[in-house]
C-alpha positions, -999 to 999 in steps of 0.1 A, spaced: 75 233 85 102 208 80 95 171 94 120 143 99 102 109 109 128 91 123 121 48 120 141 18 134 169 11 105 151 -3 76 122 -4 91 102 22 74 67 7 74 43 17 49 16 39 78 50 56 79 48 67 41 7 73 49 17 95 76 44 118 59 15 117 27 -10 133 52 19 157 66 27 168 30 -5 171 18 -5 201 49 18 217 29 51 207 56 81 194 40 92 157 49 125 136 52 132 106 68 163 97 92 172 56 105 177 53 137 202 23 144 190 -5 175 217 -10 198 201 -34 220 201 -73 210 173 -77 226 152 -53 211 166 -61 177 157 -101 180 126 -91 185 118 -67 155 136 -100 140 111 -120 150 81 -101 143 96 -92 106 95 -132 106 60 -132 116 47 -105 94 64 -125 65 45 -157 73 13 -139 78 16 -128 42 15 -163 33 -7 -181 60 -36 -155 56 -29 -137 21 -24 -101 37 -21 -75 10 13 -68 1 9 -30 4 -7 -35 44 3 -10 65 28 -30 80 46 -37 50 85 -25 46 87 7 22 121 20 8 120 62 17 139 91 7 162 94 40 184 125 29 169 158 43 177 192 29 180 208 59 180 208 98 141 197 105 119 222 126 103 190 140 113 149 144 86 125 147 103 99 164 86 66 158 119 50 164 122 18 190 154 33 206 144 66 208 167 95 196 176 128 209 168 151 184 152 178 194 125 192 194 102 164 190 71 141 194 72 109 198 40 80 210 43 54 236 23 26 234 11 13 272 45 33 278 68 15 257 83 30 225 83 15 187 73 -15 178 78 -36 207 53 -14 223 31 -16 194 33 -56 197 27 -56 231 -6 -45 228 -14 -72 208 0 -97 237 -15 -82 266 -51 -83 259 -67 -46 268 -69 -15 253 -41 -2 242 -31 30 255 -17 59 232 -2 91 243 18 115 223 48 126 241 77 158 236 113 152 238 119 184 259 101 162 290 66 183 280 34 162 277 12 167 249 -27 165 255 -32 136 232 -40 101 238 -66 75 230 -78 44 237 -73 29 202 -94 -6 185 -74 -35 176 -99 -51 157 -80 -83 146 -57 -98 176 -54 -132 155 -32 -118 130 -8 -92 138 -8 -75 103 -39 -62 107 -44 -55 145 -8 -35 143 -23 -19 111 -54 -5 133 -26 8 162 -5 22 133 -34 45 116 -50 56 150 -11 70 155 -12 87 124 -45 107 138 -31 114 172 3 128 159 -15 144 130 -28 168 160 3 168 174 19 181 143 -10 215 145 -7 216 180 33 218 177 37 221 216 32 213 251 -3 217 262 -3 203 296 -1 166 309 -7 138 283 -37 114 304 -20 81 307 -44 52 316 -28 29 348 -29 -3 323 -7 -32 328 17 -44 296 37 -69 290 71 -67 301 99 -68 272 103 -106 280 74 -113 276 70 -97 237 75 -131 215 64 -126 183 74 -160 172 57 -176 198 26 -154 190 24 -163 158 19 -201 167 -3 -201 192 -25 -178 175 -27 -203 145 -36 -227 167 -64 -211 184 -80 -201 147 -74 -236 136 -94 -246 168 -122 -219 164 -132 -230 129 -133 -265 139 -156 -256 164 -179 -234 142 -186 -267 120 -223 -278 116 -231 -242 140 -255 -218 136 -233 -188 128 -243 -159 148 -258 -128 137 -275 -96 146 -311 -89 155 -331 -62 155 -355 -60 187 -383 -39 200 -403 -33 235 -430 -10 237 -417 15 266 -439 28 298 -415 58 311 -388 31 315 -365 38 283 -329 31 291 -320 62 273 -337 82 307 -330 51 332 -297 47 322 -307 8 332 -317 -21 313 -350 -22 319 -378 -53 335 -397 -58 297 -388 -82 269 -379 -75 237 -399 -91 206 -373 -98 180 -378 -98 146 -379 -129 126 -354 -138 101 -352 -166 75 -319 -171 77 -310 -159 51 -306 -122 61 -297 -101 94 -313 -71 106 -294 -47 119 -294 -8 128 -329 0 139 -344 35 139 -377 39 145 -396 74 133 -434 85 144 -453 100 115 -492 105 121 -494 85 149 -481 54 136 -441 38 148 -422 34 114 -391 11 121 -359 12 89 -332 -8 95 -304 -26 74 -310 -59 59 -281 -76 48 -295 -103 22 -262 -129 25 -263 -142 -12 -254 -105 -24 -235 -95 3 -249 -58 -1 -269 -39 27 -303 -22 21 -327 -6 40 -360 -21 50 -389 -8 66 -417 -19 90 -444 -9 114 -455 -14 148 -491 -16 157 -506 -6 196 -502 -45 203 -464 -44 195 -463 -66 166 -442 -60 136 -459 -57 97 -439 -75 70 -409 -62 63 -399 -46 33 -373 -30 10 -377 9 6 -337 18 -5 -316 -2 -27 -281 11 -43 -257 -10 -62 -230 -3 -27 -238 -10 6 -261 9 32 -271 9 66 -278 29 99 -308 42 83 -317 77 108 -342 95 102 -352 126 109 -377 156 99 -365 196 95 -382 219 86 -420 198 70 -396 175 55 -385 140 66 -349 127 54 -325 97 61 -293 101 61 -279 62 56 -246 48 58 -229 54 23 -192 47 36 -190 20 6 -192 42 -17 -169 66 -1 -192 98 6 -223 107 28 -253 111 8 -290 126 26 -319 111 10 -351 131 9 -392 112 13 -407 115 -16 -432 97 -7 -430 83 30 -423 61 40 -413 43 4 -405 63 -19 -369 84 -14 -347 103 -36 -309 111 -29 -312 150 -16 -275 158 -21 -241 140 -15 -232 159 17 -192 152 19 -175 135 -10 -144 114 -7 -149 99 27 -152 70 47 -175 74 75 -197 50 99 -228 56 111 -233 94 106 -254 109 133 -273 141 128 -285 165 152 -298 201 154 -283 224 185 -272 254 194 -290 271 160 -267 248 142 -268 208 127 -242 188 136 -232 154 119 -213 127 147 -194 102 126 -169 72 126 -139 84 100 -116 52 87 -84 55 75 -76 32 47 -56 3 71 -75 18 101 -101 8 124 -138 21 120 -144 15 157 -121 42 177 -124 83 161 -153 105 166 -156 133 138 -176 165 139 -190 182 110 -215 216 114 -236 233 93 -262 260 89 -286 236 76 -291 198 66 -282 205 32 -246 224 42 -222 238 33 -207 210 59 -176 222 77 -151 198 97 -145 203 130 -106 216 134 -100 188 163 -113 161 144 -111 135 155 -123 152 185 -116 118 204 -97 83 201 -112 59 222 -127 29 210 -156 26 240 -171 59 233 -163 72 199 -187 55 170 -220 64 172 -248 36 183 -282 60 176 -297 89 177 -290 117 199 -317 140 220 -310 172 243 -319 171 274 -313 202 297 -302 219 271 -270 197 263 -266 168 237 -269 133 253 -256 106 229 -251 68 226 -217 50 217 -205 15 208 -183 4 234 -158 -16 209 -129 -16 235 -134 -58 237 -154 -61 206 -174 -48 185 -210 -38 198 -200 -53 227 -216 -33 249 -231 10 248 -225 40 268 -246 69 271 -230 99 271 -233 136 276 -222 165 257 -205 194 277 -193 211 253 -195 214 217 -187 246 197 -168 254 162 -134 247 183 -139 223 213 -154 192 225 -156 177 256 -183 145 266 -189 133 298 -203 93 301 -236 86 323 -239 51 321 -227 16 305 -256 -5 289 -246 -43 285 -272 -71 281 -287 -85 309 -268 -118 325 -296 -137 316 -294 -131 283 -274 -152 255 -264 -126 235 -233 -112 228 -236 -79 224 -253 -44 218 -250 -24 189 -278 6 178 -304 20 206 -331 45 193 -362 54 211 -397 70 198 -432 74 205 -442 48 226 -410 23 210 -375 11 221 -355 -3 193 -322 -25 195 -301 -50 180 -275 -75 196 -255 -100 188 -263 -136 190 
């Protein structure tokens, strides 16, 4: 198929080049076409935030190649296209074509303005014939300080969501547009932005001097038919946290029953190397914690250590997104001794891989992260006929862009027959709070989830946020913020 994007006049951004590199790599053939802005309005205000990217290159030593960056493409196209992706400010009226509003608004003002209003932004993939696509998303800005990098996360969650559109290549109903307030063209200064977000990081780091800095924990509680994963509630015990030195965090529990006894792995995230690795400890009928110790090591970082046993063996599949693949380990000798199984998917960037066996088939729930992107906002699929593969990807992926219930926060279970799940919510930050959700459907082709119930800390409590929940045996296992 032939595919103009069509940009704001020299304005081609580099996502732009990402996304006609992902387009060409589908075998469709891609040109690029200027669109000129009319309005002085408008146009003082790409001004402006051209200004403000500049600076931000300086002031915070963004990469030169961020997806924000300018990009010089081949404009002349060989032929009329079949398709325009209009990614234009001032729209055009080519036709046919797609084209995303941002909280409504086109281009890069709308982009902006999701940096200046606050919330979520909302994304929804529109057709120029007046037809509403069935895509949109809630993506994660993860960075509002600096608007090279929050505008990078809108920009590659964009590239997913007309990615879709692109296969889809038509209307499939009404595009579900969330009722969320923006901020009015006035009221998009990018100038003004830029200063006052200086100030408030100048401000911040004063106020972090001579502080603790705040870290995760991991937590447990011993459970009496009271786990939030069947309440849906936080529940009347206390958590025991687990000690650190200070010189570490724990993070990512998951705790396993073999023979009776509650084996917890977790990351630990020594901060003199910078490197995760998994540790390991136990909890005895009296709900304290052994010593903790190191059971996986690799020269890249790991984490989100689940584990799980098929078929008389017990594996973890860790976090292995540093080194760009997703590796299953296999116990050796449990629960210190394991040995990498097989490398699952190669040349990938996922968080916190889930796995899960249903419906006669193992599924993996993951993060993907495109390079600019946000980690926080796409749920993948993957199936198999077992642990060890052949892995397939799910031909929706990602099957949803929405940034409180996409990443995975723990292990899954089936309940009356249907998945049940737990997500970050990242829509205000990350781990900020988790949702439990339900599977309604999951096959080779769809997906559809259905949430039960928000879990935030209790108002009592000083944290500032939840991040992993597992649940074994006898155990609840968490970690928060604080």
């Amino acid at each position: 198929m032939r595919i103009t994007i069509a940009t704001d006049a020299g304005r081609a951004r580099v996502w732009h080049h990402s996304l006609a590199e992902a387009l060409a790599a589908c075998g469709h053939e891609i040109s690029f076409a200027e669109v000129p802005v009319a309005d002085q309005q408008l146009a003082r205000v790409l001004r402006h935030l051209d200004l403000l990217l500049r600076a931000e290159t300086r002031l915070y030593r963004v990469p030169g190649d961020h997806a924000f960056a300018r990009f010089t493409p081949s404009l002349a196209a060989a032929a009329p296209p079949d398709l325009t992706l209009d990614l234009s400010s001032a729209g055009t009226t080519t036709s046919p074509g797609i084209f995303p509003l941002f909280n409504g608004e086109r281009g890069e003002r709308g982009q902006f303005a999701t940096l200046v209003n606050r919330q979520s932004p909302d994304l929804a993939i529109h057709t120029s014939d007046g037809g509403d696509l069935d895509l949109s998303g809630l993506p994660a800005i993860e960075n509002r300080q600096i608007a090279s990098f929050g505008l990078a996360h809108l920009a590659m969650a964009t590239v997913a969501l007309l990615l879709k559109a692109v296969a889809q290549r038509g209307p499939h109903g009404n595009a579900k547009t969330a009722a969320l307030a923006h901020a009015p063209a006035s009221a998009v200064k990018p100038l003004f932005f830029g200063a006052s977000m200086l100030g408030t990081k100048i401000l911040h780091n004063l106020g972090k001097v001579g502080r603790r800095t705040p870290a995760w924990h991991v937590a447990w509680r011993r459970t009496h038919d009271d786990a939030i994963q069947n309440t849906g509630q936080w529940p009347q015990g206390h958590f025991t946290p687990l000690p650190d030195d200070g010189l570490r965090y724990f993070a990512d529990p998951f705790v396993f029953v073999q023979d009776g006894v509650h084996h917890v792995f977790c990351e630990e995230f020594p901060y003199d190397t910078g490197i995760g690795v998994i540790s390991h400890f136990t909890l005895d009928r009296h709900s304290r914690a052994s010593p903790v110790r190191r059971v996986l090591e690799q020269p890249y970082h790991l984490s989100y250590p689940q584990v799980f046993a098929y078929e008389g063996a017990i594996y973890m599949l860790p976090e292995t997104s540093a080194n760009r693949d997703l590796q299953l380990y296999r116990a050796r000798n449990f629960p210190d001794d394991w040995v990498l199984e097989k490398v699952l998917i190669e040349d990938i960037d996922l968080a916190d891989a889930t796995f899960i066996t249903h419906g006669g088939r193992c599924w993996i729930f993951a993060t993907p992260r495109l390079r600019h992107g946000s980690s926080w906002d796409q749920l993948a699929l993957f199936h198999a006929p077992h642990p060890l593969g052949p892995w397939t990807a799910h031909p929706e992926n990602p099957v949803i862009l929405d940034a409180g219930r996409a990443r995975p926060g723990g292990q899954m279970w089936v309940k009356d027959g249907r998945i049940h799940r737990v997500a970050q919510d990242c829509s205000g930050s990350y781990g900020g709070s988790l949702r439990l959700l339900r599977v309604d459907e999951i096959d080779a082709t769809g997906f559809r989830q259905s949430e039960i119930a928000r879990i935030v800390p209790p108002p009592t409590a000083t944290w500032r946020g939840l991040h992993t929940l597992n649940c074994a045996g006898d155990f609840e296992v968490i970690d928060y913020f604080a």
